[in-house]
N, C-alpha and C positions, 0 to 999 in steps of 0.2 A: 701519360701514354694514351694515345687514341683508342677507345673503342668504338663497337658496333653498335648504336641506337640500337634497342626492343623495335619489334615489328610496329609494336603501336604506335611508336613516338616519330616511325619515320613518315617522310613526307611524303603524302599522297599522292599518285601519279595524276595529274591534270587533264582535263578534256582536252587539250592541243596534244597532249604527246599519246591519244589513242590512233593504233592503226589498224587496217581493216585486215583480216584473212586473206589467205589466196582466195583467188577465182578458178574456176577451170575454165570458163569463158576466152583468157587471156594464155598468153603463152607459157606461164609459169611450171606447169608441169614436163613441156616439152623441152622447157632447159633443163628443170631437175632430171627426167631421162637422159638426156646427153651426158650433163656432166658425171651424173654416176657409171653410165655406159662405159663412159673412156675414161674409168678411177682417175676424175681431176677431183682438186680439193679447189673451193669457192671460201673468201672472205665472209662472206655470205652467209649461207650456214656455218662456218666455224666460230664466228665471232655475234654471233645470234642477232644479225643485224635488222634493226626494225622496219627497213625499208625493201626487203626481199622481195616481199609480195609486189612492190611498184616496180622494181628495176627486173627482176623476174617474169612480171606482168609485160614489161615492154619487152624482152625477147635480149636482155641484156645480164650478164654479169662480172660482178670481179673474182679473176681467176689468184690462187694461192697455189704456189710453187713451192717445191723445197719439201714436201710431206708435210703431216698434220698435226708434229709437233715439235716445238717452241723451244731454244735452250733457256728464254729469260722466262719470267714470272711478273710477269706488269701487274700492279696491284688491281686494273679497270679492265684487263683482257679477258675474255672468256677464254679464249685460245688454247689448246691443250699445252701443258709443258712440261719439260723432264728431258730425259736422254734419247736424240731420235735413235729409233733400232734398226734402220738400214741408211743406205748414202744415198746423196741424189738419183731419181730415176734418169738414167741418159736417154731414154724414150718419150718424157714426158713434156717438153717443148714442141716434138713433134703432134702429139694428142691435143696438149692446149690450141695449135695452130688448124688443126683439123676442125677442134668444137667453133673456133673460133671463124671460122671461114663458112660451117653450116648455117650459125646464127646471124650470116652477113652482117657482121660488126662492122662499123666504120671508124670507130674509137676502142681500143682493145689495153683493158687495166689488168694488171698484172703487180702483184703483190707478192709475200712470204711471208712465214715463218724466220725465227733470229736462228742460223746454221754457226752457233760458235764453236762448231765439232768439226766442222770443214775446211779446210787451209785458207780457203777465198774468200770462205767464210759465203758462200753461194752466187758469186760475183760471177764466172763462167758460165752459170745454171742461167742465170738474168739472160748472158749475154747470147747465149744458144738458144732461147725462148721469144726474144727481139728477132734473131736472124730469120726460126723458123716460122713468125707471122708474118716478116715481112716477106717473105720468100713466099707466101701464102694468099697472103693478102695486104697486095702491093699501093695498094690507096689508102688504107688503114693507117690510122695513125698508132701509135704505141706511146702507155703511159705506164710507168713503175715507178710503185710505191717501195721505195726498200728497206731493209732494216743499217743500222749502222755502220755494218763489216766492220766492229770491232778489232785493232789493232791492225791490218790492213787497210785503210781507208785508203788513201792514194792510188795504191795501185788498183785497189777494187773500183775505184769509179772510173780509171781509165779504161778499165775491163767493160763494164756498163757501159759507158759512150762512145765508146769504139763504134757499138754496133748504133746507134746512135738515136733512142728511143725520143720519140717527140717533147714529148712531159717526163721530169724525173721532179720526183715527189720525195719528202721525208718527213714526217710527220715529228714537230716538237713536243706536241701530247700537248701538254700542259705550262705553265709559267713556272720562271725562275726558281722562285719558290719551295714549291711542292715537286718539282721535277724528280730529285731524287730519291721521295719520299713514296713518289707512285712507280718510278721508272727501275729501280735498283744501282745499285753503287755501280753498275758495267755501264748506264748509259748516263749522256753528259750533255746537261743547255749547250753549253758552251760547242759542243763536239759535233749538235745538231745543226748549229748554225755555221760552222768550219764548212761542215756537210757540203750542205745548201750553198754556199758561197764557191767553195772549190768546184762544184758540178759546174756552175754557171762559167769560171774560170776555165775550165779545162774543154768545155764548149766554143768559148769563145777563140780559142788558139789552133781549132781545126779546121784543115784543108778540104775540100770549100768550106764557106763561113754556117755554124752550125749552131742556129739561134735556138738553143732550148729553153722552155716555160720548166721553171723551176715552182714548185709548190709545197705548202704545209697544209698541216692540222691540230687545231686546237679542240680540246673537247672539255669544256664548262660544268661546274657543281660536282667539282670535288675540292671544295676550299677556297679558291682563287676570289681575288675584287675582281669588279669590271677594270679598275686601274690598272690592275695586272695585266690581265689580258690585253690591251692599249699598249701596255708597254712589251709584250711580247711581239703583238703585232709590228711595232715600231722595231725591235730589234729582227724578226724579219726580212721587212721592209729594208734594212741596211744591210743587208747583207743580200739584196738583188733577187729576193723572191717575188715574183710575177703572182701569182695566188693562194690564196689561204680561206681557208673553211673553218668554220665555228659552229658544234653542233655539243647539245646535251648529252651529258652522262648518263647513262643507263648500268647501274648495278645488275650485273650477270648472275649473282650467286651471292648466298649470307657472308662467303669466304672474299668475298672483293671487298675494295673500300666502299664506303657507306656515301649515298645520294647526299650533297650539303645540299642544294637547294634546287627548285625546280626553276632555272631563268624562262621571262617572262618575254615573249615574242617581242613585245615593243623592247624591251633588250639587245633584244637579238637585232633588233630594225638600226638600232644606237648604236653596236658593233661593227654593223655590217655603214654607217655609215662613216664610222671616227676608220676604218680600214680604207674605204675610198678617198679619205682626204688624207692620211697617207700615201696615198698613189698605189696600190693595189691595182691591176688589169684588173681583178676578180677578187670579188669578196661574197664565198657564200654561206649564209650565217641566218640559221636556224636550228629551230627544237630537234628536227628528225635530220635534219643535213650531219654526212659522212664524210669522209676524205675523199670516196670515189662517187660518192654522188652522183648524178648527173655530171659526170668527167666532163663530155662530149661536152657539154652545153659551158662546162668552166671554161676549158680550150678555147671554144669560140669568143666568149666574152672578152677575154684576154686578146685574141689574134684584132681585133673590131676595137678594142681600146687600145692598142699601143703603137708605138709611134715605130719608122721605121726599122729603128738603129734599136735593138733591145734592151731592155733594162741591162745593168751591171754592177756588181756589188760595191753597196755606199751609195748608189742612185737612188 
């Protein structure tokens, strides 16, 4: 049975994985104003993420939809979780689109909470969040990160691309392996990659032609080889994902899984290149890199490398 290394025995946080405090110099507090202003919840602060102060700094965030907590229990999430105690707000698509139109976004990330208390499982919630940015802010592009829609998946992601967000994302977490070890028996390799593969499918058969960037995340040092991760990437890759991110594990709390190892940036460089000779548009893979990262800049990378006709699952 696994336990939790002693304080002393674990692995010390390294010079590359320190980041600096906010500024008030930069725009960082005038987003935390906003967002609080118009009770939106941010990935952001909920999931204690280390690059706040930069992506906050530039006058940017990822927005969380659905309320502030979680029906799963990831073993690496900060994320609250338990029974949410009210349903979705039907007003809060409108408020995300408001903040998101003050901050002159030109790339707008959009994430949740897992809603397995919700019939749609929050598939409508996505899709009236898409409508009301785009209704908002018409040059903007839209990217959602979502959760599985357990036992709905089909119709939930026709619900999702209907309204037809630019980037649809799903993060595999982790390798084969360890999946259901960090993820719990509700989520499934297998079911992440179906995912990913049927979004690109179900894009591809809509009137006019509706080329969307399909994306993952992997997140390193909770166990995995680099082999592993190569091979997830590879099972990705087949399955017609356009980009993928590869960034460190950060233990939230004594109550998460335990740091296995701090990866070593030249690592991270050998990642980010065995992804490219897969054929990844975008491969962004470092210590502090997120899922939503520098979205805008993953979009780009990917629109600049790929070829007319867009990828397709098994390409």
């Amino acid at each position: 049975m696994e336990s939790l290394l002693p304080v002393a025995e674990r692995p010390r946080r390294p010079e590359w994985m320190k980041v600096r405090a906010p500024s008030k110099d930069g725009s960082y507090f005038d987003v935390q104003k906003l967002v609080h202003g118009l009770s939106l919840h941010t990935i952001c602060e909920e999931a204690r993420c280390p690059n706040i102060s930069e992506c906050w700094g530039r006058g940017t965030a990822t927005f969380q939809i659905l309320g502030d907590t979680c029906t799963r229990a990831c073993r690496y999430c900060y994320v609250h979780s338990g029974k949410p105690d009210a349903p979705p707000d039907p007003l809060e698509p409108l408020r995300l689109a408001q903040a998101a139109a003050q901050m002159q976004l030109k790339h707008v990330v959009v994430t949740s909470v897992d809603r397995d208390d919700v019939p749609d499982r929050g598939a409508g919630h996505y899709a009236a969040t898409i409508r009301a940015l785009k209704a908002k802010l018409p040059e903007a592009s839209v990217e959602v990160l979502t959760p599985d829609f357990l036992g709905v998946e089909e119709e939930a992601l026709q619900t999702v691309l209907a309204a037809r967000p630019e980037v649809f994302n799903h993060n595999i977490e982790t390798v084969r392996r360890l999946h259901a070890r960090m993820r719990g028996a509700k989520a499934s390799y297998d079911g992440a990659l179906w995912l990913l593969r049927r979004a690109k499918e179900i894009a591809s058969y809509a009137e006019p032609l509706y080329p969307v960037l399909t994306k993952s995340g992997i997140i390193v040092g909770l166990g995995e080889t680099n082999d592993e991760i190569v091979e997830t990437m590879r099972d990705l890759r087949a399955n017609g994902v356009d980009v993928v991110t590869i960034g460190q594990y950060l233990q939230p709390s004594s109550k998460h899984a335990p740091i296995d190892r701090w990866v070593h940036p030249d690592e991270f460089r050998w990642l980010r290149e065995q992804g490219e000779a897969l054929g990844f548009g975008s491969v962004f893979s470092g210590p502090l890199v997120r899922s939503s990262y520098r979205a805008d800049e993953q979009k780009h990378a990917v629109l600049a490398a790929r070829p007319a006709k867009p990828a397709s699952p098994g390409g």
